[in-house]
N, C-alpha and C positions, 0 to 999 in steps of 0.2 A: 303519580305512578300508575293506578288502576285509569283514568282518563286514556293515556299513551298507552296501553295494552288495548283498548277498547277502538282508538282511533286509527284503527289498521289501513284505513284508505285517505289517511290524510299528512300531505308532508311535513314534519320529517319523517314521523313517526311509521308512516307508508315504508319504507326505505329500510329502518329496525325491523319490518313485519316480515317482506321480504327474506332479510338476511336472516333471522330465523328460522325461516321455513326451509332455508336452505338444509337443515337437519333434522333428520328425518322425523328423531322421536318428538322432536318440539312444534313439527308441523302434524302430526298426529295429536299430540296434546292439546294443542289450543287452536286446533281447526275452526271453530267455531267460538269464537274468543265471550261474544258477549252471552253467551248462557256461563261461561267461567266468570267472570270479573262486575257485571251489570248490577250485581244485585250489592256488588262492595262501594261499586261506583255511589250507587241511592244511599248508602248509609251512610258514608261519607258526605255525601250533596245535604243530606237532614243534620249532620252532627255541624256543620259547617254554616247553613242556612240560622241555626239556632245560635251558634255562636256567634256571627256576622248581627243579628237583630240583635242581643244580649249588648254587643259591643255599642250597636247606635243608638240603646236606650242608654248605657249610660254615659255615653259621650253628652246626650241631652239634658239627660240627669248633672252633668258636672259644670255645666256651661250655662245652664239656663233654670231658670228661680218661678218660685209660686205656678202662678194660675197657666202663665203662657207654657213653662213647663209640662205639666200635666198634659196641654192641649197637642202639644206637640208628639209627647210620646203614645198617646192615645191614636192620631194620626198615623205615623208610623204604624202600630200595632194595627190598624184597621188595615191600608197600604198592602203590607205583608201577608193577613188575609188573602185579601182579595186577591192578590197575586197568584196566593198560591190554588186560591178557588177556580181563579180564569185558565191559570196551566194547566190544571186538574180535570179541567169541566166535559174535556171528550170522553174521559174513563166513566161519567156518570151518566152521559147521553146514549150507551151501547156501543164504544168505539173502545172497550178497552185492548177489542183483539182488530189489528187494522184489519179492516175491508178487504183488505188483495190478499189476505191468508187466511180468509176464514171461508170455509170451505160448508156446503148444503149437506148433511147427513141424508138419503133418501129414507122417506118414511118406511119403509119393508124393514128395516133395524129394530127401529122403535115398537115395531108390533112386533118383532123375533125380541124383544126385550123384555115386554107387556108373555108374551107366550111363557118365557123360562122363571119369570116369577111366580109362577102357578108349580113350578116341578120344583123336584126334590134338590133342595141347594146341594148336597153332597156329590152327587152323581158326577164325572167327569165329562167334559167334553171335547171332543176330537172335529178341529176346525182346517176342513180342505176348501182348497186345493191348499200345501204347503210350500209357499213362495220361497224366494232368494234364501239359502243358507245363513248370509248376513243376517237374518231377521225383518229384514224391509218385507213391507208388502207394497203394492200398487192398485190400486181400484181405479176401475174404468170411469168411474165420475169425481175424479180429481183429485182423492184424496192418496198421502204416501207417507208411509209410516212404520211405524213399531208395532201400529194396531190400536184398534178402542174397545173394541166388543167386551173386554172388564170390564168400561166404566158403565156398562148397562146390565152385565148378567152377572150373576153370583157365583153362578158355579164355575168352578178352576175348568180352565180353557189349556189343553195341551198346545201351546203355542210358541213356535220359535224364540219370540221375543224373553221367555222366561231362562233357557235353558243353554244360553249362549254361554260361550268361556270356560267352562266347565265339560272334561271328557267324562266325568259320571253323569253328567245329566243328558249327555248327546242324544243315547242310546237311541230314543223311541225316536228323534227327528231322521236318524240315518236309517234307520230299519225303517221305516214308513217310505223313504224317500228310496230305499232298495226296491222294495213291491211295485212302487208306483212305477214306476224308472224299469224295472222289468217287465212290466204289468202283469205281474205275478199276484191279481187282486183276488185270487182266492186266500191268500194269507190273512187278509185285512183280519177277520173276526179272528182269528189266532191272535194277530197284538195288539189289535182292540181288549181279547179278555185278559191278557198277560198284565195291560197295564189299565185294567177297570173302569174302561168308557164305555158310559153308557149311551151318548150321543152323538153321532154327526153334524156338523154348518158344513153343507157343500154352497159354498159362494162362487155364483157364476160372475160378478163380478170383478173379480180377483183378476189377474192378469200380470204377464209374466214383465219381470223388471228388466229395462229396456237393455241394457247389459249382459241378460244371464243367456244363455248358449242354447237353454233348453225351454221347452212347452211346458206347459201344466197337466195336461192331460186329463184336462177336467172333464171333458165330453166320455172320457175311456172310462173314468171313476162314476159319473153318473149313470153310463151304460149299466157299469154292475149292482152299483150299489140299487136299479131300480129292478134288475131282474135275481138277486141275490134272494135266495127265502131267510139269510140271517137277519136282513135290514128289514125295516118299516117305514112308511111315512109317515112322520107324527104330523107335520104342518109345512105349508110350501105360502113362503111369502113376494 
């Protein structure tokens, strides 16, 4: 069953995926089937793998006596190892994420990572330019996403990806994306202190998602933020 949800481009099961999708909520549901079902698939493939050896040691065990016994289910036992060390062996050599999806981090993160663990974890941070309403962002050197910048800084990041689904949490992405969108950037520091950020990441390489209608306005935003006397330059990487 979890196999045949996974095998979405393979006949018959191609043809069930299809028909599926022809509605609407279930082609929204399982858009992306193997981050749902992949990891039911492997627990079933281990519950199953144990149980398939279990059975052929004691098939060995019922049919075969003393010493040759022994050698044989020993055999087996090594066999099955090894098998499963040879399938296994790309996830040990650095391949456990493939090649074609693993994307260069540029080192200017890494040192904006190394900078904010020197600062006060509390303090909030306000990350522009603030891309697609969706929550996607797009970065000019390949990467597309929900965002990383958590898994390097500590301190809470105002970022789309947190505050989706929820019309209490909208508030500060709509009102930010008011100002911007008017370039009404004298507001900034008004709901910067309303909602207690203490910092900006203006990321020039952000860039706008190939779909959305609208610019970023990153060039308008950096214009002020560098002649504004609210703002400061702590560090430019």
């Amino acid at each position: 069953l979890v196999f045949s949800l996974l095998a979405t481009d393979t006949p018959p099961f191609k043809q069930f995926t299809l028909l599926m999708q022809e509605v609407p909520v279930l082609k929204q549901a399982f858009r992306v089937a193997f981050t749902k079902f992949s990891l039911a698939l492997g627990f079933f493939y281990a519950i199953f793998f144990a149980l398939g050896t279990a059975a052929i040691l004691q098939s060995v065990y019922r049919f075969l006596q003393g010493k040759k016994q022994t050698a044989i289910r020993i055999l087996i036992i090594v066999i099955m190892t090894a098998s499963i060390i040879y399938f296994s062996l790309p996830v040990f050599t650095g391949n456990f994420i493939y090649s074609r999806i693993r994307t260069n981090i540029p080192s200017q993160y890494f040192q904006m990572f190394e900078f904010f663990k020197q600062q006060d974890k509390t303090e909030r941070i306000a990350n522009l330019p603030q891309g697609w309403n969706w929550g996607w962002t797009v970065y000019n050197w390949g990467y597309t996403g929900s965002g990383f910048l958590w898994y390097g800084i500590e301190q809470p990041i105002m970022d789309r990806a947190f505050d989706v689904w929820g019309k209490s949490n909208e508030a500060y992405f709509w009102e930010l994306s008011h100002i911007i969108y008017s370039e009404n950037y004298s507001a900034l520091p008004d709901l910067f202190e309303k909602y207690h950020i203490s910092w900006v990441i203006l990321d020039k390489n952000v860039v706008p998602y190939l779909n959305a209608k609208s610019a970023l306005y990153t060039n308008n935003i950096d214009a002020y933020l560098s002649s504004s006397p609210d703002f400061t330059l702590s560090k430019e990487f």
